[in-house]
C-alpha positions as CSV (number, residue, x, y, z in Angstrom):
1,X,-6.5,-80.0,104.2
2,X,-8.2,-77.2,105.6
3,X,-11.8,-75.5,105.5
4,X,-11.6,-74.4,101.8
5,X,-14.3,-74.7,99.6
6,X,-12.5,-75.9,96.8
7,X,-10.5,-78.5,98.7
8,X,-14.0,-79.7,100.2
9,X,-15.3,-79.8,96.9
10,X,-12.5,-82.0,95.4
11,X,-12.4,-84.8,98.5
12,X,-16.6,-85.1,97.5
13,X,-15.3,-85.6,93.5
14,X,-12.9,-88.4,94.9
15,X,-15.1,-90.4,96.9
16,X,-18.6,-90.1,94.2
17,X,-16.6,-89.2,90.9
18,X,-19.7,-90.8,89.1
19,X,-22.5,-89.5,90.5
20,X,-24.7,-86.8,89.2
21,X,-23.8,-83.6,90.2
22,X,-25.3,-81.0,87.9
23,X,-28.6,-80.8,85.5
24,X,-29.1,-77.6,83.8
25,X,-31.7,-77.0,81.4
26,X,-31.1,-73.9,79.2
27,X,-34.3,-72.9,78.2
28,X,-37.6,-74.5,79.6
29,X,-39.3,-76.1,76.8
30,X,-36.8,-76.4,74.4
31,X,-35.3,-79.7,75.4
32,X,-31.4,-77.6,75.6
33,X,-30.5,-79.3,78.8
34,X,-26.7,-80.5,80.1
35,X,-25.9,-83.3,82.5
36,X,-22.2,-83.4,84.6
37,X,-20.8,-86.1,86.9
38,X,-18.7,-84.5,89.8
39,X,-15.8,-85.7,87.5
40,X,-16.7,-83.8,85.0
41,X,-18.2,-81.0,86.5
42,X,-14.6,-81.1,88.4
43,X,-12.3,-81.5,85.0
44,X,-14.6,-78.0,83.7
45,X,-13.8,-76.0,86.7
46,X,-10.3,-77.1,86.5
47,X,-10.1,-75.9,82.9
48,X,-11.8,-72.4,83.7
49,X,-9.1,-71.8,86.6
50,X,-6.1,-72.8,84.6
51,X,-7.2,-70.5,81.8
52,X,-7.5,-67.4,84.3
53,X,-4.1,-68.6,86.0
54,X,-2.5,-68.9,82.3
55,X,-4.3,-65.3,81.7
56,X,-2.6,-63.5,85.0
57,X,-5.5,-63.5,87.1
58,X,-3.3,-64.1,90.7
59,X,-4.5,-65.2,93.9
60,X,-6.9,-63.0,95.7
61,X,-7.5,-60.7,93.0
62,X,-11.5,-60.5,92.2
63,X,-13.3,-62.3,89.5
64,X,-16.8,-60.8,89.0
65,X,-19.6,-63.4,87.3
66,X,-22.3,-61.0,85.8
67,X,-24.3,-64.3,84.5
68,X,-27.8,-65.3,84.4
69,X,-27.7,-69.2,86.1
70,X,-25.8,-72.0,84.1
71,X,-23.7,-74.5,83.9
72,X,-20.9,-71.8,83.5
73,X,-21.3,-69.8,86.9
74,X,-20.9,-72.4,89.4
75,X,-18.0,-74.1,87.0
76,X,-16.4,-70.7,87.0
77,X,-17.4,-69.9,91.1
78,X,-15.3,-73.7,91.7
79,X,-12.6,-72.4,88.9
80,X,-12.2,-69.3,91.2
81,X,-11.8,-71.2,94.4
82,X,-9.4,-73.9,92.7
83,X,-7.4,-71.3,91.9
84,X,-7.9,-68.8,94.6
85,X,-9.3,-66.1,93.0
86,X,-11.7,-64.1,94.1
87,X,-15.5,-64.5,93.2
88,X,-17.9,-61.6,93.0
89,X,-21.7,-61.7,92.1
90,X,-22.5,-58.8,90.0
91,X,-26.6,-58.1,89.8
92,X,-27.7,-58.2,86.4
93,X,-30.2,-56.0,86.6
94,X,-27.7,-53.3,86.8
95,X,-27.4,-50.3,84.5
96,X,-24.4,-48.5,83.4
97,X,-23.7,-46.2,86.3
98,X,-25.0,-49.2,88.9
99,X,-22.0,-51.8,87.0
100,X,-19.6,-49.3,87.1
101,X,-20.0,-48.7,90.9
102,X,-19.7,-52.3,91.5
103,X,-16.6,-53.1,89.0
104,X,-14.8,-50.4,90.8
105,X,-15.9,-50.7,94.4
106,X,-15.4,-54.0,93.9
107,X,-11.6,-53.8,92.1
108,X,-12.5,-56.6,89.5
109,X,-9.5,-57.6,87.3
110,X,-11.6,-60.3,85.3
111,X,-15.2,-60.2,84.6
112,X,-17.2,-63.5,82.8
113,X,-20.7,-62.0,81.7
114,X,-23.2,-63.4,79.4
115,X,-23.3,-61.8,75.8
116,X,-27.0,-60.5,76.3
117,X,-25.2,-57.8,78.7
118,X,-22.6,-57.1,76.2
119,X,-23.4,-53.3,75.5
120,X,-23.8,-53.0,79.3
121,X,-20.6,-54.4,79.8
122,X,-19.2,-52.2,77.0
123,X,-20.6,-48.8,78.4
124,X,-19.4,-49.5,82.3
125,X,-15.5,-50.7,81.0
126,X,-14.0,-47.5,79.9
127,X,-14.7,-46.3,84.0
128,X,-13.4,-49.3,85.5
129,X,-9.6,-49.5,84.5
130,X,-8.6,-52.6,86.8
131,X,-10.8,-54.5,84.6
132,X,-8.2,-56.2,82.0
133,X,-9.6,-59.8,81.7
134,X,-13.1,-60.6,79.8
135,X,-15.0,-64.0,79.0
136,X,-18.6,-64.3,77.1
137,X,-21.1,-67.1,77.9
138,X,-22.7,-67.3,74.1
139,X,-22.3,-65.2,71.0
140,X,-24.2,-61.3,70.5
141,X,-27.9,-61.2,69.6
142,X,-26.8,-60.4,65.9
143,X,-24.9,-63.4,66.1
144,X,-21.8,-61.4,65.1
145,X,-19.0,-62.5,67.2
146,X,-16.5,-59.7,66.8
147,X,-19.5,-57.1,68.4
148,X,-19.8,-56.0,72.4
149,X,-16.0,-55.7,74.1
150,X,-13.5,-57.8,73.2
151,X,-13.8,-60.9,75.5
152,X,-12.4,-64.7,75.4
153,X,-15.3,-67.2,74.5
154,X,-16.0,-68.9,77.3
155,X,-15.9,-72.3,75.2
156,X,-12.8,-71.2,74.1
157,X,-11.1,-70.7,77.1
158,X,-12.4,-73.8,78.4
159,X,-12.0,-76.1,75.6
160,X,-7.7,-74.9,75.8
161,X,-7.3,-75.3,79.6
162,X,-5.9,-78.2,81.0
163,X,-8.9,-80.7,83.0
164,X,-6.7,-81.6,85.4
165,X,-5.8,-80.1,89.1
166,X,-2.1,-79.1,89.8
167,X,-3.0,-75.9,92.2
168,X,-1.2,-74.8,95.6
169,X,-1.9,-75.3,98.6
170,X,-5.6,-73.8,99.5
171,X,-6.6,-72.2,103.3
172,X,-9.7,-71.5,105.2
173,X,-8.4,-67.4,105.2
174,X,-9.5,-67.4,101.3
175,X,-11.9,-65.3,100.5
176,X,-15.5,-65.4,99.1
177,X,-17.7,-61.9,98.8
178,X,-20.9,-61.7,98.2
179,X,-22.5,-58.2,96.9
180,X,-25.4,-57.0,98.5
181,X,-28.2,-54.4,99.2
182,X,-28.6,-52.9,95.6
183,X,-32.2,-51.9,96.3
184,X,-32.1,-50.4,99.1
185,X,-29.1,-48.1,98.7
186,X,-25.2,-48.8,97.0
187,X,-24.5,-52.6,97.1
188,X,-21.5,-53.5,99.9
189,X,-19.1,-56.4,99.2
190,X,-19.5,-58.9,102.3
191,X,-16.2,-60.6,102.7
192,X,-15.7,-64.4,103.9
193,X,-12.9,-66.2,105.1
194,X,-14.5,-69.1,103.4
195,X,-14.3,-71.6,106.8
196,X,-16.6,-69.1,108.4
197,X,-18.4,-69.4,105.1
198,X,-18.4,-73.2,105.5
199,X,-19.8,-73.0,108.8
200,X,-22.1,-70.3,108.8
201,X,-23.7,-70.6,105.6
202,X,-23.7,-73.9,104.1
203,X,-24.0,-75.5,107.7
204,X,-20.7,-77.3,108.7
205,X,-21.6,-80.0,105.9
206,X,-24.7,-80.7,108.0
207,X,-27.3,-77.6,108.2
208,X,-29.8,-79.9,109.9
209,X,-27.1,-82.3,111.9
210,X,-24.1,-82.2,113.8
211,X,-21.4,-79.9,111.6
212,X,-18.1,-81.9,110.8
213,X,-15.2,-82.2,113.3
214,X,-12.6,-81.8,110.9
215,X,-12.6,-81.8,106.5
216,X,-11.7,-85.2,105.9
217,X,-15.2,-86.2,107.8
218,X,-17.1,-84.4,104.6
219,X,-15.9,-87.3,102.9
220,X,-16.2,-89.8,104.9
221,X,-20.1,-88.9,105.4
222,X,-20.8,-88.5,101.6
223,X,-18.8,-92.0,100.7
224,X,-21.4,-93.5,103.4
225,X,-24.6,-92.2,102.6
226,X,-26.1,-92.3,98.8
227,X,-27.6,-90.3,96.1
228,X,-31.1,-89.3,96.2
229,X,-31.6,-85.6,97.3
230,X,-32.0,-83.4,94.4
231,X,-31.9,-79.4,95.4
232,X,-33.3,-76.6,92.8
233,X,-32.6,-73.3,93.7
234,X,-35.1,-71.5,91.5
235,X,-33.4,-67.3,92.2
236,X,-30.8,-66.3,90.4
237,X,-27.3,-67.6,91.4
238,X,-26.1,-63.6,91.8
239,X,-27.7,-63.7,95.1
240,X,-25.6,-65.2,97.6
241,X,-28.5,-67.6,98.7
242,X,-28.7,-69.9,95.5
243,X,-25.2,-70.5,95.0
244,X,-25.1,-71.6,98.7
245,X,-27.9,-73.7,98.5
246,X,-26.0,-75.3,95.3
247,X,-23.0,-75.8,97.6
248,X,-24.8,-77.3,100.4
249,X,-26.0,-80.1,98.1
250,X,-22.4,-80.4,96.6
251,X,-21.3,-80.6,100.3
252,X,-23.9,-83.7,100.2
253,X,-22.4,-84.7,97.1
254,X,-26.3,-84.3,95.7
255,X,-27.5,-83.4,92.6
256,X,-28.6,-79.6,91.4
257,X,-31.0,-78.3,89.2
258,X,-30.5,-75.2,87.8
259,X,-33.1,-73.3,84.8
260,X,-31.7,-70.3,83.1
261,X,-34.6,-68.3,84.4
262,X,-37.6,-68.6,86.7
263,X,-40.6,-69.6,84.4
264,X,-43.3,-71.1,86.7
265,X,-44.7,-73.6,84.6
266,X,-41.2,-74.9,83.7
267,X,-40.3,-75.2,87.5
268,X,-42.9,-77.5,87.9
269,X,-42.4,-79.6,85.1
270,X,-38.7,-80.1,86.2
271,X,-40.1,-81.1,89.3
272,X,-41.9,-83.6,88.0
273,X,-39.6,-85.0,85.9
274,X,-36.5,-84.8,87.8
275,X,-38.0,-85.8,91.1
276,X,-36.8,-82.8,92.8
277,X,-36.7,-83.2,96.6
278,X,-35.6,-79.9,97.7
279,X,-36.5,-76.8,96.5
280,X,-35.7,-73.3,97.6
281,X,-37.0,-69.6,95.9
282,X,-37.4,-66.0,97.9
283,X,-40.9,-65.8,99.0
284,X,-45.1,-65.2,98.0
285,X,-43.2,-63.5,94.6
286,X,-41.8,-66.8,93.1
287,X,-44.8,-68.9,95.4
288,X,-47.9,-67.4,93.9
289,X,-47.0,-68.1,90.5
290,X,-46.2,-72.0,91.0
291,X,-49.7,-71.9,92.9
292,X,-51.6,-70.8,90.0
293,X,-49.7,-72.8,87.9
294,X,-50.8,-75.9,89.9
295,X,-54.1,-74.8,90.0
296,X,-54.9,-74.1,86.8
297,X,-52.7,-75.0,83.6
298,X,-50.7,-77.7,85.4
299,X,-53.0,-79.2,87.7
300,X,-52.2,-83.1,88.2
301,X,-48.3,-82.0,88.3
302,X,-46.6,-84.9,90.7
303,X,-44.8,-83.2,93.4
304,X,-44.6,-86.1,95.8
305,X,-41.0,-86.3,95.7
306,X,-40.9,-82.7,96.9
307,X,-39.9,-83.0,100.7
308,X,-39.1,-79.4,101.4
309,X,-39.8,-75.6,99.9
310,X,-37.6,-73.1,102.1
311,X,-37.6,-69.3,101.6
312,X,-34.7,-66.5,102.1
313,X,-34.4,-63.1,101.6
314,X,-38.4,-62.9,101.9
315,X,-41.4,-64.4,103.9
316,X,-43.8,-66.5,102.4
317,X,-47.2,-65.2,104.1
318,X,-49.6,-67.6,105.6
319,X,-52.0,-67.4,103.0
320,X,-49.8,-68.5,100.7
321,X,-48.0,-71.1,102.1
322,X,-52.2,-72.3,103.1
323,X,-52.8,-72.8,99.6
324,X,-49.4,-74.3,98.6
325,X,-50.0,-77.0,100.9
326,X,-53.3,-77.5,99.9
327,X,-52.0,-78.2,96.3
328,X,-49.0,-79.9,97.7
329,X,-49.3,-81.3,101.7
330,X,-46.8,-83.6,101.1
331,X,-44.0,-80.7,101.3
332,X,-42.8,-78.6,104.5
333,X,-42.7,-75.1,103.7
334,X,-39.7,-73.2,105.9
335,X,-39.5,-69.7,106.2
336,X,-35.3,-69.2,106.6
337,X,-34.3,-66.5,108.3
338,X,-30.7,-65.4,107.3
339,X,-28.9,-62.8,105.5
340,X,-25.5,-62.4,103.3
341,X,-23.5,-60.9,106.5
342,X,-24.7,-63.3,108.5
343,X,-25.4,-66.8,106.6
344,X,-28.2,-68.9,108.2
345,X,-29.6,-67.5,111.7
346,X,-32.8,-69.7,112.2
347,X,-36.2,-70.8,110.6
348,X,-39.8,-69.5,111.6
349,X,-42.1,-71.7,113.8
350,X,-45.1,-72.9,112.9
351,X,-47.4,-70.3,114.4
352,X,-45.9,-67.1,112.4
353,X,-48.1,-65.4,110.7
354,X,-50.0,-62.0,110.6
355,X,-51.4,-61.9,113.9
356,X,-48.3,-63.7,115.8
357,X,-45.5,-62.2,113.4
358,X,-42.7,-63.5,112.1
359,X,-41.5,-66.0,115.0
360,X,-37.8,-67.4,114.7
361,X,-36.2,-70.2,116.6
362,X,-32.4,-69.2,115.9
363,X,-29.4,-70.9,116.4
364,X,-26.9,-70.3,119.8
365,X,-25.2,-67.8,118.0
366,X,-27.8,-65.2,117.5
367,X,-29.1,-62.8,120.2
368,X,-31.5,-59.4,120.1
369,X,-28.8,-57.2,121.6
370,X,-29.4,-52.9,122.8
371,X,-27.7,-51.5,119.5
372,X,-26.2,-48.9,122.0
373,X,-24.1,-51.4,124.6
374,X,-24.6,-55.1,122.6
375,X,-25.9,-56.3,125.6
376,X,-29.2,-58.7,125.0
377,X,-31.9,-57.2,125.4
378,X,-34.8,-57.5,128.2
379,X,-38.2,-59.7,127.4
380,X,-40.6,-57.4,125.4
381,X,-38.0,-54.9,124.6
382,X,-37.0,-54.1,120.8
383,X,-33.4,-54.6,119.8
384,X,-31.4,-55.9,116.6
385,X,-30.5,-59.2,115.8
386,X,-27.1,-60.0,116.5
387,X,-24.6,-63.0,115.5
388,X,-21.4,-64.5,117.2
389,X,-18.6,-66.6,115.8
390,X,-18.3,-67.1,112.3
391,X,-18.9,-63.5,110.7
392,X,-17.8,-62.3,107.9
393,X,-14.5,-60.0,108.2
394,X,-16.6,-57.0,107.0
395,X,-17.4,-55.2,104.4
396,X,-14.9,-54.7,101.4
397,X,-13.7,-51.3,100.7
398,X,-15.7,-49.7,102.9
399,X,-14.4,-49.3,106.4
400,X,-16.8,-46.8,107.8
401,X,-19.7,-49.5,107.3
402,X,-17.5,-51.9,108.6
403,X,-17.1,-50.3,112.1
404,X,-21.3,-49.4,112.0
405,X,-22.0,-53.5,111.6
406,X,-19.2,-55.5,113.2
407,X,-17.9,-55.5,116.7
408,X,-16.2,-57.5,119.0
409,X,-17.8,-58.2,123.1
410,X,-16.1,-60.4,125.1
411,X,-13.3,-61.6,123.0
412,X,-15.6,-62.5,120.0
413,X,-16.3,-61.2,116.9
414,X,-20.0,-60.1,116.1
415,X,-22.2,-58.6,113.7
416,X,-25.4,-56.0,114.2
417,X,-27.8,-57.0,111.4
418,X,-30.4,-54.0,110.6
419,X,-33.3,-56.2,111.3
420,X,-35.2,-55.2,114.5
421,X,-36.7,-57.6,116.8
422,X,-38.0,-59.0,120.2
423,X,-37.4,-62.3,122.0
424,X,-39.8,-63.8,124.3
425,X,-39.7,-65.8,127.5
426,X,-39.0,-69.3,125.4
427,X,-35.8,-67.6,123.4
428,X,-38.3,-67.2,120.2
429,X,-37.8,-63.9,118.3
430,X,-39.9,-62.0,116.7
431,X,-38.8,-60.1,113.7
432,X,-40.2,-56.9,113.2
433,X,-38.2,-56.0,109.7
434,X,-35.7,-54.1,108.7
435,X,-34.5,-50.8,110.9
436,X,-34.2,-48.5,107.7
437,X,-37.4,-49.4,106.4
438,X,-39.3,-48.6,110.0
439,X,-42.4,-45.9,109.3
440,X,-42.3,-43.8,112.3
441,X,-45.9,-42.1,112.3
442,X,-47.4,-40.5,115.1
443,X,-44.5,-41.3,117.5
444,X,-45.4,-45.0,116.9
445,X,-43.0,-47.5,115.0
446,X,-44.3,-49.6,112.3
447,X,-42.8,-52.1,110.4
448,X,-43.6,-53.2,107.0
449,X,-43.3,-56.6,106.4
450,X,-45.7,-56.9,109.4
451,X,-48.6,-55.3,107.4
452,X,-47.7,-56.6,104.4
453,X,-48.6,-59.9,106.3
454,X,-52.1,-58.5,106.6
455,X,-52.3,-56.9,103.4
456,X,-51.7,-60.5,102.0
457,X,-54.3,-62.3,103.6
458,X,-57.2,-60.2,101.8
459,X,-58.6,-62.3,98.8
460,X,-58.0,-59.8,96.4
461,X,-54.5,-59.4,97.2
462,X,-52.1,-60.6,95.3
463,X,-48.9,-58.9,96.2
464,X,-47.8,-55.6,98.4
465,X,-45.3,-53.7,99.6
466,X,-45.8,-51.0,102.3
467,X,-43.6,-47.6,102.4
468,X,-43.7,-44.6,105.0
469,X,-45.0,-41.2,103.3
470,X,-43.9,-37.8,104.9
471,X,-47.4,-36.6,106.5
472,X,-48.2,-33.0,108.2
473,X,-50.1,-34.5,110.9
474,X,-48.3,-37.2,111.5
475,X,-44.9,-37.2,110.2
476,X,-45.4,-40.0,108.1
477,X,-48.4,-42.3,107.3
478,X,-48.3,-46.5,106.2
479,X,-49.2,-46.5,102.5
480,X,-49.8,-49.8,100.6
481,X,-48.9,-50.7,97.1
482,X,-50.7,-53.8,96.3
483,X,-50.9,-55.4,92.9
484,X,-54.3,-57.5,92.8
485,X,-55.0,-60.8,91.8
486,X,-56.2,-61.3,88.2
487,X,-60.3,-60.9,87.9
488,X,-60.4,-59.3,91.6
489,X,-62.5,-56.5,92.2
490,X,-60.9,-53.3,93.6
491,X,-61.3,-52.5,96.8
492,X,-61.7,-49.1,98.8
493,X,-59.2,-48.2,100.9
494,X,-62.0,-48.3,103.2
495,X,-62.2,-52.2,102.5
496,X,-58.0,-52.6,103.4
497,X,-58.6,-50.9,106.2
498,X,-61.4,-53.0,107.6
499,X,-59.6,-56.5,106.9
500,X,-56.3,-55.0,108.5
501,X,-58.5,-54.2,111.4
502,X,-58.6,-57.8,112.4
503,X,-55.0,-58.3,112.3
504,X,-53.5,-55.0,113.3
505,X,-53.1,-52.3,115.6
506,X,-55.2,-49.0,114.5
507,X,-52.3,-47.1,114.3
508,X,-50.3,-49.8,111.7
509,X,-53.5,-49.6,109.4
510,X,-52.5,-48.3,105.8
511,X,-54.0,-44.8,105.4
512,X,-53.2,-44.7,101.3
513,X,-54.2,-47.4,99.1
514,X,-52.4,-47.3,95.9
515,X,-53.2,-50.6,93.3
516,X,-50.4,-51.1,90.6
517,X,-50.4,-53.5,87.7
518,X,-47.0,-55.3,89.2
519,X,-45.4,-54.6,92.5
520,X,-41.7,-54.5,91.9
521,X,-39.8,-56.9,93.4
522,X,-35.6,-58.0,92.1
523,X,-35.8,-61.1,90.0
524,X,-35.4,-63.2,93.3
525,X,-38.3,-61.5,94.6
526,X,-36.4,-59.0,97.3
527,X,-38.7,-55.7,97.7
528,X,-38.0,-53.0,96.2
529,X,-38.9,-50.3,98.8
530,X,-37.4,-47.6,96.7
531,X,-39.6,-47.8,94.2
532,X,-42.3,-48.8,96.7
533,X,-42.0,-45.1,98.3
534,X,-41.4,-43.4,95.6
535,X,-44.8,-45.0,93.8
536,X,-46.7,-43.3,97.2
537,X,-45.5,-40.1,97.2
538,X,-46.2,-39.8,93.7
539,X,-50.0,-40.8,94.3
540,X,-50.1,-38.5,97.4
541,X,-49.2,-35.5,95.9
């Protein structure tokens, strides 16, 4: 038995065969709900795999899952790894020229999608001739079966396959990728051996302990420990983040929760009623909602099994998590600090915030290194965070990017993340956001996600994003698109200013105030900068 995600998953399914793995409600408020034992949750996977195995689908080719979350993505994700194929998240926001990038770039032979993205799927196939393989989750809008391509039904295909095992041999060297960086710029396949995976991202079977020593002791540590820990990812399983957070708990051998969609009011109720312990979303976009939610329509919610809320992919500000914990001190609220090439790197301290910034204690394998000679970088100075160990291999396809992100110092292999930071005298970095978002203006660097820290402290603030816009005078100036709360009064930009004031240098202070009705985030609540930009420029002219 080695490191492979599959085989890890199976010697959990031995040891608690009985135990609830898997709670799925369809649609929040309907009642629709489904309930799977790792036996049976097991026996489905098994089914999906031999069916792909019995269609020609071969080891190592790529399976892409363009799905909104269900029972059927992480039954097919376990399917793939059984039966070492390939998975690949596909974004289902995606239009027809964005799909076809990805089904290509990506060189999917098989594709499982859900029949709402049928005419998508339809209009991106005829460009992507690798694709020979199709399953549908559910039947057309019209109800008509024979519409959309011509796809297996998923129930079909898992209804025929056989629920038992009978697979090869597994290894560590198989491969997981995860798709990523679709808003800012064409997305790029991260490819995992899947024990770096294992290690890096779902924590050694212990993200807050000592990792295993070797597979078996997975096992061994579920078989002695009990049930209890139920983990709802609330994003959408196509980013990388949720379905890790569902293997960590399957790595626990806990339970999951899973709604189709991300409907507030819903998430609290399930809460409630399914004692949720653990709960993870991206940021003040998927935060601010439950708030209200608890404040107003669903006030008296119980949340007192909740333990823990942890963020990836986006801060929660300190305003918000203020409030949250207000409404619900019983839970810790962790800012994560991680990324799909590099897995988990660290969580914020206590003391981040706007004034402080974002302050991360990461783990021995991440440094601030000179970008020029990966060499760490001195006290005060600005480098990018860098990780050691288990990377990924790189990124698939694409071997330019590969040689800009990944490199190897002193035997080991590392990779260059694009978020720039310092560290201080204590080892605590500071974050300072992402290098290809930096607004030079004036000469000065200036980093979004640091204003957008004071942005959301102002009471009438509900949500912003902050972009660079070119400026004669000063090469570019900090604008900010903020979306205000509901009933708030609109403030001047003279107002933004003088709150920012008391946070900020003069020189990071937003010289363009633009308010929109929604600031538009990716349904897990990852900026959109893009548009963000593109909304001030338009205002400027």
């Amino acid at each position: 038995m080695e490191y492979n995600l599959a085989d890890l998953f199976e010697s959990v399914v031995d040891v608690v065969p009985d135990r609830e793995a898997l709670v799925y409600i369809d649609h929040p408020g309907t009642g629709a709900e489904r309930r799977l034992t790792y036996a049976e949750l097991d026996a489905a996977a098994n089914r999906i795999a031999h069916h792909l195995v019995a269609a020609g689908i071969r080891p190592g080719e790529h399976l892409g899952l363009h799905l909104y979350n269900g029972v059927e993505y992480l039954q097919t994700v376990i399917g793939c790894l059984k039966a070492r194929i390939v998975p690949v998240n596909v974004n289902y926001r995606y239009v027809e020229e964005e799909l076809t990038y990805l089904y290509r770039d990506a060189d999917l032979v098989a594709l499982v999608f859900d029949a709402e993205f049928a005419d998508r799927v339809a209009a991106a196939l005829p460009r992507a001739p690798k694709l020979r393989h199709l399953l549908r989750v559910g039947t057309p809008a019209d109800g008509t079966p024979g519409t959309g391509p011509a796809a297996v039904p998923f129930g079909e295909a898992e209804a025929a396959g056989d629920p038992g095992r009978g697979f090869p041999a597994r290894s560590g060297d198989d491969q997981f990728i995860i798709y990523t960086g679709g808003t800012t710029g064409l997305p790029k396949g991260v490819m995992w051996r899947q024990e770096d995976l294992f290690f890096a991202g779902l924590g050694g079977g212990a993200p807050t302990g000592e990792p295993v020593r070797a597979p078996h002791e997975l096992a061994e540590r579920v078989a002695a420990g009990g049930a209890g820990i139920t983990f709802f990812p609330t994003p959408p399983l196509m980013h990388g983040t949720s379905t890790l957070t569902a293997f960590i708990g399957f790595n626990f051998g806990q339970r999951i929760v899973l709604h189709r969609k991300f409907v507030p009011e819903e998430v609290l109720r399930t809460v409630e009623r399914e004692r949720v312990t653990s709960m993870s979303l991206v940021g003040d976009a998927m935060l601010r909602p439950l708030i209200d939610a608890l404040a107003g329509p669903l006030k008296g919610t119980d949340c007192s099994a909740l333990f823990s809320v942890s963020s990836s992919g986006a801060i929660m500000s300190d305003t918000v998590r203020r409030q949250f914990s207000e409404l619900v001190p019983n839970a810790m609220l962790l800012n994560n600090f991680g990324s799909s090439e590099s897995g988990f790197n660290g969580t914020a301290t206590a003391d981040s915030g706007p004034e402080r910034g974002f302050r991360i204690r990461v783990n021995s394998r991440t440094q601030v290194v000179d970008p020029a000679t990966y060499e760490p970088i001195a006290v005060g100075d600005i480098g990018r965070v860098a990780q050691c160990g288990h990377v990924p291999l790189g990124y698939y396809n694409d071997p330019r990017k590969t040689a800009e992100t990944f490199f190897e110092k002193d035997g080991e292999r590392w990779v260059l993340l694009g978020d720039m930071a310092t560290v201080d005298e204590e080892g605590v970095v500071t974050v300072l956001g992402r290098g290809s978002q930096c607004i030079n203006t004036g000469g000065e660097k200036v980093y979004p996600e640091e204003v957008e820290q004071a942005l959301k402290s102002h009471p009438d603030v509900y949500d912003a994003l902050v972009a660079g816009v070119p400026d004669v005078r000063w090469g570019n100036h900090v604008a900010a698109v903020v979306q205000l709360r509901a009933g708030a009064r609109r403030p001047s930009l003279e107002d933004i200013q003088t709150h920012c004031r008391a946070h900020l240098a003069g020189y990071k202070i937003p010289r363009q105030l633009v308010i929109t009705d929604t600031v538009r985030r990716s349904p897990s609540g990852k900026a959109d900068y893009r548009w963000a930009r593109e909304v001030a420029v338009a205002e400027d002219r």
